[in-house]
PyMOL commands that place a pseudoatom at each C-alpha (Angstrom):
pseudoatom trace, name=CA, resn=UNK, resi=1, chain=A, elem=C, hetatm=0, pos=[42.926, -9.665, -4.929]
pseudoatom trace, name=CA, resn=UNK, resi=2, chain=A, elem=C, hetatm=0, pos=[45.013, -10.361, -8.071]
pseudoatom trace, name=CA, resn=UNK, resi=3, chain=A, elem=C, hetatm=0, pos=[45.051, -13.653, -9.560]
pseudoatom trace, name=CA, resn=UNK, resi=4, chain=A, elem=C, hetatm=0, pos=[45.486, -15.438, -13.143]
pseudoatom trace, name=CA, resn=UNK, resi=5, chain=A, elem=C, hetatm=0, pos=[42.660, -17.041, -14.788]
pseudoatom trace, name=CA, resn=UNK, resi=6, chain=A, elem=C, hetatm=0, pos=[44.019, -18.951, -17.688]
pseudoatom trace, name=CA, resn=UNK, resi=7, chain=A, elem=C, hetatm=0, pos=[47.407, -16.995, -17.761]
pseudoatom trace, name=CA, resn=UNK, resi=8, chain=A, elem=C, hetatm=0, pos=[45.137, -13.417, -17.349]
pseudoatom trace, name=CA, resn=UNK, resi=9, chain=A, elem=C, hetatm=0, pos=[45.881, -11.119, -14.664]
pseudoatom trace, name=CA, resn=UNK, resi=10, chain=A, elem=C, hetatm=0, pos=[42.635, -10.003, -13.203]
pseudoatom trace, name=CA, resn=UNK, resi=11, chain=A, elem=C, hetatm=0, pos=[41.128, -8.940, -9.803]
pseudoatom trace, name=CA, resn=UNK, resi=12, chain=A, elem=C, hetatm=0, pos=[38.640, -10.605, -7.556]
pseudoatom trace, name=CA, resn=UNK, resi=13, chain=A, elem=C, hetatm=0, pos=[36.548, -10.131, -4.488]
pseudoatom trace, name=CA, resn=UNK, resi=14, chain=A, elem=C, hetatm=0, pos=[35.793, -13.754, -5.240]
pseudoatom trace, name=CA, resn=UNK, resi=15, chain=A, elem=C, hetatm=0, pos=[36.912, -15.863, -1.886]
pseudoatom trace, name=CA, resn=UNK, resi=16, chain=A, elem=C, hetatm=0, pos=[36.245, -19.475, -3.329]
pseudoatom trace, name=CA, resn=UNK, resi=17, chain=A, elem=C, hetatm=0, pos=[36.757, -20.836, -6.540]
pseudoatom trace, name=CA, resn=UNK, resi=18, chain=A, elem=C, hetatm=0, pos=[33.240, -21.650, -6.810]
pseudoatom trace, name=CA, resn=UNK, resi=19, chain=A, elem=C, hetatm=0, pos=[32.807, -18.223, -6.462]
pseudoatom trace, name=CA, resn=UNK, resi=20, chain=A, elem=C, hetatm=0, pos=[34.902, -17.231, -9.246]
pseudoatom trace, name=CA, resn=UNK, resi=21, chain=A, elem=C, hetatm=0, pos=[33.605, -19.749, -11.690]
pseudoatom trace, name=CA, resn=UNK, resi=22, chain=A, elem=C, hetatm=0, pos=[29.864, -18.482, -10.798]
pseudoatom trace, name=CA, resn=UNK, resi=23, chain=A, elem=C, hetatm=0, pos=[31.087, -14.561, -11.305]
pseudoatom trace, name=CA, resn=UNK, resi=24, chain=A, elem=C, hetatm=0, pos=[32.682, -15.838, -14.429]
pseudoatom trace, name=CA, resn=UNK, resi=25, chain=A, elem=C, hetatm=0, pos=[29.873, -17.147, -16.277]
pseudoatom trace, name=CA, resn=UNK, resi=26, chain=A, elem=C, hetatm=0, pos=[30.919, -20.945, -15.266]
pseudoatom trace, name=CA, resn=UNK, resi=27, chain=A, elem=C, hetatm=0, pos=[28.484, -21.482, -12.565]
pseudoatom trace, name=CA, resn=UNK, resi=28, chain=A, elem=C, hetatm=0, pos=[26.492, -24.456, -13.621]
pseudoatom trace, name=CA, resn=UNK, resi=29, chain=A, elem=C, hetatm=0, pos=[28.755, -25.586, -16.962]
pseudoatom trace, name=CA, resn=UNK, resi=30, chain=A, elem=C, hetatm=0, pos=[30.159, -28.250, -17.291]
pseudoatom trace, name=CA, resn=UNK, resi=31, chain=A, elem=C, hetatm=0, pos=[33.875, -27.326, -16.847]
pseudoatom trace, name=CA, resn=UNK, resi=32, chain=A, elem=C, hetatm=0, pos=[37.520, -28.441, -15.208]
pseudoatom trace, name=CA, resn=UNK, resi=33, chain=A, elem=C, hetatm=0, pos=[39.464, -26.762, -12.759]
pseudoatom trace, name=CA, resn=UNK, resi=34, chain=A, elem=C, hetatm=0, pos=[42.923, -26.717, -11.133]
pseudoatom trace, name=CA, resn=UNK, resi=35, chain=A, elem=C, hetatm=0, pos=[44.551, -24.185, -8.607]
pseudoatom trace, name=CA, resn=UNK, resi=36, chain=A, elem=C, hetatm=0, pos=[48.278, -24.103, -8.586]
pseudoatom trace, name=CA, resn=UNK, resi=37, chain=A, elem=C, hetatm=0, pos=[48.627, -26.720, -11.233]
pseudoatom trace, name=CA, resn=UNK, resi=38, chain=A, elem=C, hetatm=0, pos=[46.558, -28.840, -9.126]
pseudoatom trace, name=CA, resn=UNK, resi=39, chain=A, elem=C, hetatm=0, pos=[43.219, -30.632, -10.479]
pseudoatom trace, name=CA, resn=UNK, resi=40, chain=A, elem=C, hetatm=0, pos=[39.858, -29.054, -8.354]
pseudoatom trace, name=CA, resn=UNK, resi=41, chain=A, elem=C, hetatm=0, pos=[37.054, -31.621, -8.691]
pseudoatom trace, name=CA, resn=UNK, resi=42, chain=A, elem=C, hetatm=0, pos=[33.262, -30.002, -9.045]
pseudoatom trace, name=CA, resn=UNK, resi=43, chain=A, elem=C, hetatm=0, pos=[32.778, -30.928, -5.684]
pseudoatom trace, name=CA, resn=UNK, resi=44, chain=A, elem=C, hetatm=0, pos=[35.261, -29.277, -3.982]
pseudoatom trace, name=CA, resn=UNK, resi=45, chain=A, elem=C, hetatm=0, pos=[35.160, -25.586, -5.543]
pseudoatom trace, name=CA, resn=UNK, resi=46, chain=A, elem=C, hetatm=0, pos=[32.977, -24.098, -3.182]
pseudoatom trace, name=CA, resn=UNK, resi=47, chain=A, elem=C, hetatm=0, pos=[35.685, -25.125, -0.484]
pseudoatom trace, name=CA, resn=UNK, resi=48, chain=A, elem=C, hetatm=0, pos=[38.556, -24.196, -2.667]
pseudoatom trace, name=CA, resn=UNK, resi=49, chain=A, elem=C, hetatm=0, pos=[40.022, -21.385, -1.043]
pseudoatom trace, name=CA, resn=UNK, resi=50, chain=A, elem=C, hetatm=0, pos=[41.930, -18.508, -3.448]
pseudoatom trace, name=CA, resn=UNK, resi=51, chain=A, elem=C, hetatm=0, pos=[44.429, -16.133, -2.264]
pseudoatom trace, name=CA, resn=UNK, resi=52, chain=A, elem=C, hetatm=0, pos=[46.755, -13.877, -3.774]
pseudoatom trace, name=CA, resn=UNK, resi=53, chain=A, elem=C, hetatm=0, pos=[48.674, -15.001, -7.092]
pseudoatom trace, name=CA, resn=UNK, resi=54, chain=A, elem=C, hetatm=0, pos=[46.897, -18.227, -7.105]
pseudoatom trace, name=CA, resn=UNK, resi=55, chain=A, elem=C, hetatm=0, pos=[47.068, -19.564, -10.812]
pseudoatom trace, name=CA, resn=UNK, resi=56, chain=A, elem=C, hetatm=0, pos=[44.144, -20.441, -12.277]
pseudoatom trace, name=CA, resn=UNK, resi=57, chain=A, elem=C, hetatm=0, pos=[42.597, -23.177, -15.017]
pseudoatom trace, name=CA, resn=UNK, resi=58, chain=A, elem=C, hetatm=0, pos=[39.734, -23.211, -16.310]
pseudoatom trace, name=CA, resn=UNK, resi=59, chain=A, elem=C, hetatm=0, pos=[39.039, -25.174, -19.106]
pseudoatom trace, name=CA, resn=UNK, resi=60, chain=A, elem=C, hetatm=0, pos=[35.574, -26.372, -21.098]
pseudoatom trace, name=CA, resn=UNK, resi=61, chain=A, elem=C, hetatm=0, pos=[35.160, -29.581, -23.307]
pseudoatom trace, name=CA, resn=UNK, resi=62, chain=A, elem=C, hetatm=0, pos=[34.982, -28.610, -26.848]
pseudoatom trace, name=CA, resn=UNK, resi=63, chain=A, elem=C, hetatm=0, pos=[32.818, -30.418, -29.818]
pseudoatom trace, name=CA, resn=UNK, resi=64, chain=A, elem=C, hetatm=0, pos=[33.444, -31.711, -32.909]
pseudoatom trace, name=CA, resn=UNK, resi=65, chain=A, elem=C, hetatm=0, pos=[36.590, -33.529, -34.378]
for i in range(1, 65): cmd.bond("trace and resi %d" % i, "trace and resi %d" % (i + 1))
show_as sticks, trace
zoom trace
C-alpha cells in the first residue's frame, strides 16, 4: 500500500505501525508517533492499524542545545 512517512510517499506490506517502525529501522528506539495527525503511544503501535494514504510521523529526540 502507499502511505507517507514524514511527508514521503512510499509503499508498504507493513499492516501495523509497529510493523513499519520495525521495517524502518525504529523497532526498539526510542521514538514518537502519530497516524492522521493523531499521537500513537509505544504501546499501542503494534495495534495501530495502517491503510491506504494514512499520514505518517515519525519523529526521534535530538541532543544537544
Amino acid at each position: 500500500m502507499k502511505i507517507l512517512v514524514n511527508g514521503e510517499a512510499m509503499r508498504t506490506q507493513a499492516k501495523t505501525l509497529g510493523e513499519l517502525c520495525a521495517a524502518l529501522g525504529h523497532g526498539r528506539c526510542k521514538i514518537a508517533t502519530a497516524r492522521n495527525g493523531d499521537f500513537v503511544p509505544a504501546t499501542r503501535r503494534a495495534d495501530t492499524l495502517i491503510a491506504e494514504n494514512d499520514k505518517i510521523e515519525i519523529v526521534a529526540p535530538r541532543q544537544g542545545g
